[in-house]
C-alpha positions as CSV (number, residue, x, y, z in Angstrom):
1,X,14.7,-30.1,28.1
2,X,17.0,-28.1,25.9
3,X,14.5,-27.6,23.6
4,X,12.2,-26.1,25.8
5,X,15.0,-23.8,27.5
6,X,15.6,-22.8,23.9
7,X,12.1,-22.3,22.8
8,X,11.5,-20.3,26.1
9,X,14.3,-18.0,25.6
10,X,13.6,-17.0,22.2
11,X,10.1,-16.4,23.0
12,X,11.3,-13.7,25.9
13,X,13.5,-12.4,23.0
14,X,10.5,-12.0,21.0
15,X,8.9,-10.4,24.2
16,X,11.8,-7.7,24.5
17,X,12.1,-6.9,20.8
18,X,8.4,-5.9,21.0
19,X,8.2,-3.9,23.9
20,X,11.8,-2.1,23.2
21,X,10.4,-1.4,19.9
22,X,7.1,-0.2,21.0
23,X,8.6,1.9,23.9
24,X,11.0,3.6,21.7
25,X,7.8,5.1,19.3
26,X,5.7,5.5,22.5
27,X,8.6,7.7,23.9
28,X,9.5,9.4,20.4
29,X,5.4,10.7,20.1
30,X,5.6,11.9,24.0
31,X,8.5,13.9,23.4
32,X,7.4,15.3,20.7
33,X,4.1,16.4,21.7
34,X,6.1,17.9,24.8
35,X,8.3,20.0,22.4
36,X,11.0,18.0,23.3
37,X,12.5,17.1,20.1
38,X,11.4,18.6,16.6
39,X,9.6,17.1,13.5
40,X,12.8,16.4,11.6
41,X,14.4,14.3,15.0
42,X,10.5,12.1,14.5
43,X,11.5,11.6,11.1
44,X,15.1,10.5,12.0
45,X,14.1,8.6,14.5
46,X,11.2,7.1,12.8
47,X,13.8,5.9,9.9
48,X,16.2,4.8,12.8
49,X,13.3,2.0,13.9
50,X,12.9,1.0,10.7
51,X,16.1,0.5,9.2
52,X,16.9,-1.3,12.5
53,X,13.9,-3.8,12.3
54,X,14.7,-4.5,8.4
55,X,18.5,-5.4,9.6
56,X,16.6,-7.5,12.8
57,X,14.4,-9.2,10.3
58,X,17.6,-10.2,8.4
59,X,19.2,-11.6,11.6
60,X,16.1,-13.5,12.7
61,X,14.2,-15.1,9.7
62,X,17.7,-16.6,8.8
63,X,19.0,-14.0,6.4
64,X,15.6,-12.7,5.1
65,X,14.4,-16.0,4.1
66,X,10.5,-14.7,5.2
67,X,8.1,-13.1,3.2
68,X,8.0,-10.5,6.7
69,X,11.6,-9.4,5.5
70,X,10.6,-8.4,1.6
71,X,7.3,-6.8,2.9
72,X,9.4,-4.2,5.6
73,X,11.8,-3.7,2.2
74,X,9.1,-2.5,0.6
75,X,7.4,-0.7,3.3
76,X,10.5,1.2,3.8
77,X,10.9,2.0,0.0
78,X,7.1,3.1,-0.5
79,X,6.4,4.6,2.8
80,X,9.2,6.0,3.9
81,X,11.2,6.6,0.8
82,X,10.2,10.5,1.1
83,X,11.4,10.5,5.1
84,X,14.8,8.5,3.9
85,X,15.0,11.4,1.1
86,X,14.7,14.1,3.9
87,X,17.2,12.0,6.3
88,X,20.2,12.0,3.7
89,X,19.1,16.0,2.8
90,X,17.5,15.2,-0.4
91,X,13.7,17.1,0.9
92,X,13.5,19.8,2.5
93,X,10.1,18.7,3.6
94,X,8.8,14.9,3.1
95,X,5.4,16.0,4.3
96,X,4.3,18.7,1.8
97,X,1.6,17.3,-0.6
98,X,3.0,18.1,-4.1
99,X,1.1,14.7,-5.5
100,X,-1.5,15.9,-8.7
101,X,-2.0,19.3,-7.4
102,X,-1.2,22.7,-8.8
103,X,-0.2,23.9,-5.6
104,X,1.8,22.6,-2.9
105,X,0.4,22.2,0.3
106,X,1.4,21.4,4.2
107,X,-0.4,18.9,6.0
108,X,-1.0,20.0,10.2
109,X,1.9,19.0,12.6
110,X,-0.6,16.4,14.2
111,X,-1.2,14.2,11.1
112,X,2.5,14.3,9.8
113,X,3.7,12.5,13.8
114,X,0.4,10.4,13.2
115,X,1.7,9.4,9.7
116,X,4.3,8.2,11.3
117,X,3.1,6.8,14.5
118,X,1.2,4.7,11.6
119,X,4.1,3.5,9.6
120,X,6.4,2.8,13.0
121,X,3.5,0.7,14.3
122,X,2.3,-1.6,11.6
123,X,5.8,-2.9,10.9
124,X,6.4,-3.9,14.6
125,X,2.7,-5.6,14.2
126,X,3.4,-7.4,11.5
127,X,6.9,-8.4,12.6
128,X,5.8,-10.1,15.9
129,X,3.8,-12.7,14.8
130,X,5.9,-13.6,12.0
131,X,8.6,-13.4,14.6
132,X,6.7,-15.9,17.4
133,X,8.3,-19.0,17.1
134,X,9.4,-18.8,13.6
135,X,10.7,-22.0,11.8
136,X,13.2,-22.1,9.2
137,X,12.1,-23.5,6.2
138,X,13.4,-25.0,3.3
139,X,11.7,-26.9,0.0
140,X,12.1,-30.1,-0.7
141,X,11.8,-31.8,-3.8
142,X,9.2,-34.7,-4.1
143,X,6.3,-36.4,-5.6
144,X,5.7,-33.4,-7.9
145,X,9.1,-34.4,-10.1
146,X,7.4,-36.7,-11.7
147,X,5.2,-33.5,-13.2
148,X,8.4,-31.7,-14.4
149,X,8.5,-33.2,-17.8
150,X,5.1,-32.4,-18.7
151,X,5.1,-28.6,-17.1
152,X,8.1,-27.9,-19.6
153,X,5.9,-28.9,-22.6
154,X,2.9,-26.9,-21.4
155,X,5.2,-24.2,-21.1
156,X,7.0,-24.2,-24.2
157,X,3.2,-24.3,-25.8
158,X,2.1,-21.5,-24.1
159,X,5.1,-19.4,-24.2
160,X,4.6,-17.9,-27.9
161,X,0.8,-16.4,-26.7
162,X,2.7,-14.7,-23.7
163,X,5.1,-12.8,-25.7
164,X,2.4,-12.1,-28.3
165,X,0.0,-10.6,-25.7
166,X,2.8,-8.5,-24.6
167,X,3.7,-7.1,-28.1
168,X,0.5,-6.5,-28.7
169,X,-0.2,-4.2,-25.6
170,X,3.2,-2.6,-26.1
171,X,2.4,-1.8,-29.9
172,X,-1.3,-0.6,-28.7
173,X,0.5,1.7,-26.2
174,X,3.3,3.3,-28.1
175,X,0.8,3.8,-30.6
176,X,-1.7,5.4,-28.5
177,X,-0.2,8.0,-26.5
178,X,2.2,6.0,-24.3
179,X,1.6,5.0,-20.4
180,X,-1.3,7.3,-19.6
181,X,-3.6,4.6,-22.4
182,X,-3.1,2.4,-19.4
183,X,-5.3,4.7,-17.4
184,X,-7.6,6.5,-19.8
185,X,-8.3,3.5,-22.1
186,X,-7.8,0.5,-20.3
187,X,-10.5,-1.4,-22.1
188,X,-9.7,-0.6,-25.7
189,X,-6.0,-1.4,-24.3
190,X,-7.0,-5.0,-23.6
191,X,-9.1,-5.3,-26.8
192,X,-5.8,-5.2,-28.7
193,X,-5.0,-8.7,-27.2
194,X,-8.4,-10.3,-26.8
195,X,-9.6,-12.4,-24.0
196,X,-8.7,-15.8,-26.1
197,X,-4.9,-14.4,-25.8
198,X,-5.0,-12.6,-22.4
199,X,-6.7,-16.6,-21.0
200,X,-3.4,-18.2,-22.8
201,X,-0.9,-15.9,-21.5
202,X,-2.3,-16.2,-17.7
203,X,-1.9,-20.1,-18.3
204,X,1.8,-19.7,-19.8
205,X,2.4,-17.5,-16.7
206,X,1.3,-19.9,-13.9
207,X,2.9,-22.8,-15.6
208,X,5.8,-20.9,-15.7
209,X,5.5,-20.6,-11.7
210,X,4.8,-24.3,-11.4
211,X,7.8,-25.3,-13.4
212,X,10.3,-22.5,-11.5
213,X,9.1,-24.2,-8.0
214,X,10.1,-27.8,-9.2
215,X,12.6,-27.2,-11.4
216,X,16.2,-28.4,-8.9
217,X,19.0,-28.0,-11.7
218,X,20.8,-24.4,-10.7
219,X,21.2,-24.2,-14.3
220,X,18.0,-24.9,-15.7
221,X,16.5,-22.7,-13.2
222,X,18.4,-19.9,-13.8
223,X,17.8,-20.2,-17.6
224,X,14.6,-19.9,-17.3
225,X,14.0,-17.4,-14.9
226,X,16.1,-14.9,-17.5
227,X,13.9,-16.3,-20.4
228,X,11.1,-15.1,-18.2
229,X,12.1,-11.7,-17.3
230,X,13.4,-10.8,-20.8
231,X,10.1,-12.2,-21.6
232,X,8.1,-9.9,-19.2
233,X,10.6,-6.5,-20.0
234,X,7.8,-5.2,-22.4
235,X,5.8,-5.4,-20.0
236,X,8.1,-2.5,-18.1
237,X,8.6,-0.8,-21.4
238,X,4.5,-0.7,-20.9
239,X,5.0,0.8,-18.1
240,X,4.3,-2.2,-15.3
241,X,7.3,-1.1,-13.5
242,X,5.9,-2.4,-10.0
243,X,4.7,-5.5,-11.3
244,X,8.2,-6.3,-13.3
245,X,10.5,-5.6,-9.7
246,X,7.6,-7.8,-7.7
247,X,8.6,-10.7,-10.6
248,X,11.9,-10.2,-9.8
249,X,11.8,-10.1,-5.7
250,X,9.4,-13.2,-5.8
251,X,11.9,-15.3,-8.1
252,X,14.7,-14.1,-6.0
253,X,12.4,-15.6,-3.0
254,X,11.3,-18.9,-4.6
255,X,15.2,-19.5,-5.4
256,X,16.0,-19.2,-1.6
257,X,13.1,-21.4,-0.2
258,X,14.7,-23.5,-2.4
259,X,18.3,-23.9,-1.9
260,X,18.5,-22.6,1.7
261,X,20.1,-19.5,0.5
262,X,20.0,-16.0,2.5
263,X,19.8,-12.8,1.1
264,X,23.0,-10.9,0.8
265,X,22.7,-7.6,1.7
266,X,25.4,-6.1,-0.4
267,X,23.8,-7.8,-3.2
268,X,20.7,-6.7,-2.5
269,X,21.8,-3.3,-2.2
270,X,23.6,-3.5,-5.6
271,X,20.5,-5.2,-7.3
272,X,18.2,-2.1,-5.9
273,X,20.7,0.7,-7.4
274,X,20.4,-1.3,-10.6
275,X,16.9,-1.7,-10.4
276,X,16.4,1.9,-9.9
277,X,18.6,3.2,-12.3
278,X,16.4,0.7,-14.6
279,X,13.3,2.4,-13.1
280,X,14.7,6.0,-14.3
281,X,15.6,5.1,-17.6
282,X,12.7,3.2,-18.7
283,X,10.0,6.0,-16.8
284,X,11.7,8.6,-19.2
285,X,11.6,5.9,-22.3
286,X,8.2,5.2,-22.0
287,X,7.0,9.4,-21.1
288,X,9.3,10.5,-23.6
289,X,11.5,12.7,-21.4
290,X,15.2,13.2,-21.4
291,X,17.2,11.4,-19.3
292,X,17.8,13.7,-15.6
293,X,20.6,12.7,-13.6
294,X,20.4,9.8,-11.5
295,X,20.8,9.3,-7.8
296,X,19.6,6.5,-5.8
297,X,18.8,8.7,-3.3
298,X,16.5,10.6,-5.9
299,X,15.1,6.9,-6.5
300,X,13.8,6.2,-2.9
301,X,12.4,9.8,-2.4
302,X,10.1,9.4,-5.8
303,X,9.1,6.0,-4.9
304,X,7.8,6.9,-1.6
305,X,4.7,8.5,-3.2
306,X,1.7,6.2,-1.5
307,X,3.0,8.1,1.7
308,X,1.2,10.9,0.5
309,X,-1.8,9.1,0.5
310,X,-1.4,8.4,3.9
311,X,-0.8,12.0,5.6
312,X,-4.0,13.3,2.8
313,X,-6.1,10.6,4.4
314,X,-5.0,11.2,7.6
315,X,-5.2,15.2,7.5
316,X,-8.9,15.2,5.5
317,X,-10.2,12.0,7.0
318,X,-13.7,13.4,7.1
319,X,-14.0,13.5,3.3
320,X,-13.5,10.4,3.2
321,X,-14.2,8.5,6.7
322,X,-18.2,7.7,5.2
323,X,-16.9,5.8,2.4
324,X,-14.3,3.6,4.6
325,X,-15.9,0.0,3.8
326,X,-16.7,0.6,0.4
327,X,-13.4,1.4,-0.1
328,X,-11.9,-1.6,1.7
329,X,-14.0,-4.1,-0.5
330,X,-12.6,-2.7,-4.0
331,X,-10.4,-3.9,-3.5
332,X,-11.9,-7.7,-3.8
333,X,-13.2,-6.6,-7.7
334,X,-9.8,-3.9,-8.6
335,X,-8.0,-7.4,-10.1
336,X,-10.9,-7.9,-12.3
337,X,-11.9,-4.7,-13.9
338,X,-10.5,-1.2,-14.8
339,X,-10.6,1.5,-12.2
340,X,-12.2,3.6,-14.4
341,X,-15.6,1.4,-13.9
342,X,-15.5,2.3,-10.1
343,X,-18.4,4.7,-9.1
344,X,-17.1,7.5,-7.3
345,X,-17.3,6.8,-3.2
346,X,-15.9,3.1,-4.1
347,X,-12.1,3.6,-4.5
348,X,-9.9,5.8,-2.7
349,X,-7.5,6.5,-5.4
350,X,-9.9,7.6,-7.4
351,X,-11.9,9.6,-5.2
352,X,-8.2,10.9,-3.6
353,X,-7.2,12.1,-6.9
354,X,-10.7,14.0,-7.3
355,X,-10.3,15.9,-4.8
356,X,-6.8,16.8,-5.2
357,X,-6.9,17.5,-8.7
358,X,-10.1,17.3,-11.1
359,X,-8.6,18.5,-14.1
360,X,-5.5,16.2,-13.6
361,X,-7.7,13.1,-13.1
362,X,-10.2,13.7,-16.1
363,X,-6.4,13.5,-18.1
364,X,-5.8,9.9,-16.8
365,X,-3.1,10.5,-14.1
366,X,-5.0,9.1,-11.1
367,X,-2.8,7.7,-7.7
368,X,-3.5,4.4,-5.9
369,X,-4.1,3.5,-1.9
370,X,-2.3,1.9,0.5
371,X,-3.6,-0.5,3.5
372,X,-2.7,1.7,6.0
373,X,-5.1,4.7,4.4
374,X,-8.0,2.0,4.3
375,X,-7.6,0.5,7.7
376,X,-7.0,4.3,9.1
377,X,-10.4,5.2,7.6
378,X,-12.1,2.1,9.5
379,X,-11.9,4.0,12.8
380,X,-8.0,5.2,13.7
381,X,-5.0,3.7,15.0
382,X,-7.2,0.9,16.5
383,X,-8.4,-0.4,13.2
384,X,-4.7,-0.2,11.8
385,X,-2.7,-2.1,15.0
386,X,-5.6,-5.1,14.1
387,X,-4.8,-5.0,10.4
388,X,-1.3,-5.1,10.9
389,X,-1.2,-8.1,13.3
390,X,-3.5,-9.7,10.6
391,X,-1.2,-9.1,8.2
392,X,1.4,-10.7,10.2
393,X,-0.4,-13.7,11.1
394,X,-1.3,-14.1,7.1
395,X,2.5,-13.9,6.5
396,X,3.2,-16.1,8.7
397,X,1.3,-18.7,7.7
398,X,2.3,-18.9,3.9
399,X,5.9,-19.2,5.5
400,X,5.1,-21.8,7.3
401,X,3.4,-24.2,4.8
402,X,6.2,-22.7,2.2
403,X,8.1,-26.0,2.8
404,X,5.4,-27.8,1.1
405,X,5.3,-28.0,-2.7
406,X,1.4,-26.9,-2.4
407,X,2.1,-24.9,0.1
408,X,5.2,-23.0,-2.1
409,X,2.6,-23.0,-5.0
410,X,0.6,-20.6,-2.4
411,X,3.4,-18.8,-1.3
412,X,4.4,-18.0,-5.1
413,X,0.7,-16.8,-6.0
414,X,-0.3,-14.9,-2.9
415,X,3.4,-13.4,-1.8
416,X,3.8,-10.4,-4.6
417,X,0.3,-9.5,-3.3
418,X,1.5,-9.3,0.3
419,X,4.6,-7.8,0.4
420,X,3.5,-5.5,-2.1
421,X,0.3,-3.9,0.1
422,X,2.1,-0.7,1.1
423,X,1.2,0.1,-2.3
424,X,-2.4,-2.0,-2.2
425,X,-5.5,-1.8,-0.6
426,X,-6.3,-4.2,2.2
427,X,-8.1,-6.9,0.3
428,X,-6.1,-6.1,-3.0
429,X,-4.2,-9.6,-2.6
430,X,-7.2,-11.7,-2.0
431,X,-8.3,-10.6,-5.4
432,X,-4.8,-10.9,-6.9
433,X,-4.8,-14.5,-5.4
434,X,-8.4,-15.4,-6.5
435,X,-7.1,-14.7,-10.0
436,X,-3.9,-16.9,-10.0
437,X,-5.8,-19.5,-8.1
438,X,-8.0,-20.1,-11.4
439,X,-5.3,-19.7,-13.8
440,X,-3.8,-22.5,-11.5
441,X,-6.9,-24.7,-11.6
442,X,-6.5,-24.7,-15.1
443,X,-3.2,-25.2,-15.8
444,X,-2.5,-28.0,-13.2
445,X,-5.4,-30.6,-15.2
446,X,-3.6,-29.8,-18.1
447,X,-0.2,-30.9,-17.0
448,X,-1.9,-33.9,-15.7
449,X,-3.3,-34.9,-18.5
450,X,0.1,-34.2,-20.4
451,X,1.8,-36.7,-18.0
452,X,-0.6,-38.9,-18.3
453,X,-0.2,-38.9,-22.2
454,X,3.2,-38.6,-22.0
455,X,3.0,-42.5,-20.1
456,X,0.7,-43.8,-22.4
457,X,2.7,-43.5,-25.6
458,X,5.9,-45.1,-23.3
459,X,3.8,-48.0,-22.7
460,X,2.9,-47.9,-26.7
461,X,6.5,-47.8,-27.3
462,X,7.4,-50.9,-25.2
């Protein structure tokens, strides 16, 4: 009986936190459109909501412990990083399109409150099924110990190729005109490694993951998730900045699903400052600038760029409206080839970067998409609010079975994807997943048949 009280409270709680979320947005975009309050109030109000549900998501899914609460963090960051900038005094205007073109330009009123209305929405949709009846989860250790032993040797084997394939693109880039080879030459660029090396290091990388999730020693796990991200810092020196703070969020996850732990705020605060002051340093390393002075405030407004995908989309949608599906499913191949082998009228970014700049994207500096531009395309606000609880429902799932060690194997593979889609395309983590999924069907025969060697010479012995 208690139970039920209890599960029948929290699901009216769930109730309210929706519609008082909901209500607030709804009654922000009326009194806007009745001149009630100005732009700037949206934009306060629209950072309000959202620093509000990240500090909700902390309460509820037991100090962040949720996949939900690293997605909103990075929503916030890439999104609204440009709105926070303006909040705090840093932009005069977060809506002006400065992104690869030669001139500046303002978007109409109507698309900036829709840009919003966009953000504001898809993180209360993809809060409130994570949020329904959420269980606190926690992994255990159990039969997959007894593969412990034979994951260390496969990654000790492996490791060497890893930090060879790294050098190797490193070398290739400094050597080649820096980051922009990444863009302009990405096939000659993974050449330099060959696919023999690249097929290695993908193995040493998922039995890395496999070790980290049943590895229980504080110690030992801490050890090697250093010896992995020093491992993996050429890769930022490459310029993989994204990719190396993803590494570091998803350890920082896997740690807590495994000791219960939360995530402390103040530490998490500190850790972004660091991280971003990190970010500064090694953008200006690897473009060759001089080091500007820093501000974290500076930070957040420049990472907020994929917003200005958003409002382009959203202001010249007929440009691009014709070629919404095509663009939704490049995202299924973008893990498997260069973006420069995408036709034009198959990848937003691309075609985005066309039409702001030409000249800029023949040079190599091309911008990405985000899954609220692709879903936006599909047919408006409708198309996004369906997404968005999809989302949710995908998130919550991998929680969920995250207290399983297959389930955790999952959650490690397909969770940078996920939270990292406010930078990605909509089907960008299926691909992402499809790819560690057969790194992982490789690597997990391999550390069978080690074990299974490994009890074979003990019975010699004896």
């Amino acid at each position: 009986m208690n139970r039920f009280i209890s599960s029948w409270s929290d699901d009216i709680a769930v109730v309210l936190e929706g519609a008082g979320y909901l209500l607030l947005c709804t009654a922000g975009a009326v009194a806007f459109q009745l001149n009630w309050i100005s732009m700037g109030d949206l934009v306060r109000l629209a950072v309000f909501l959202l620093f509000g549900l990240l500090i909700l998501a902390w309460k509820r899914f037991d100090g962040g412990r949720h996949p939900y609460f690293l997605f909103l963090l990075l929503l916030l960051l890439c999104q609204a990083g440009r709105l926070i900038g303006y909040t705090f005094g840093y932009l005069d205007d977060p809506f002006q399109v400065t992104l690869q073109t030669p001139i500046p330009f303002d978007i109409p009123r109507s698309a900036a409150a829709t840009t919003l209305l966009l953000i504001m929405l898809s993180a209360i949709c993809v809060y409130l099924p994570c949020r329904w009846r959420c269980p606190i989860v926690q992994l255990q250790a159990g039969w997959e110990q007894r593969w412990r032993k034979p994951a260390y040797l496969l990654f000790w084997l492996l490791l060497p190729a890893l930090i060879w394939k790294n050098y190797r693109y490193f070398d290739y880039i400094r050597s080649h005109g820096n980051y922009l080879v990444v863009f302009t030459d990405s096939e000659a660029l993974k050449t330099a490694a060959g696919p023999c090396l690249r097929m290695l290091s993908l193995l040493a990388t998922n039995a890395f993951t496999i070790l980290y999730l049943m590895e229980r020693k504080s110690s030992r796990s801490l050890s090697l998730a250093l010896l992995f991200t020093l491992v993996c810092v050429l890769e930022l020196l490459i310029g993989f900045r994204g990719k190396f703070f993803l590494l570091l969020l998803t350890l920082w996850f896997i740690h807590n699903l495994k000791t219960g732990k939360k995530f402390r705020l103040p530490l998490l605060l500190m850790s972004g400052v660091a991280m971003s002051v990190l970010g500064l340093v090694i953008a200006d390393f690897r473009e060759d600038r001089t080091f500007e002075a820093f501000t974290p405030i500076k930070f957040v407004s420049d990472q907020g760029v994929p917003m200005y995908i958003l409002e382009a989309v959203i202001a010249f949608r007929d440009v691009f409206k014709s070629h919404a599906l095509p663009y939704l499913f490049s995202g299924l191949a973008i893990n498997f080839t260069s973006s420069n082998n995408f036709p034009p009228g198959t990848l937003l970014g691309n075609d985005l970067s066309v039409f702001l700049c030409p000249e800029a994207f023949s040079m190599g500096y091309s911008t990405s998409t985000c899954y609220l531009a692709e879903l936006y395309l599909l047919g408006g606000i409708v198309p996004v609010l369906l997404g968005s609880l999809a989302i949710g429902m995908i998130l919550r799932k991998v929680h969920q079975f995250s207290g399983r060690p297959l389930g955790a194997l999952v959650a490690a593979c397909t969770v940078p994807g996920l939270i990292y889609l406010p930078r990605l395309g909509v089907l960008d983590p299926v691909s992402q997943g499809i790819k560690s999924a057969l790194g992982l069907i490789a690597v997990l025969p391999l550390i069978i048949g080690i074990e299974y060697l490994i009890r074979i010479v003990r019975l010699r012995v004896k």
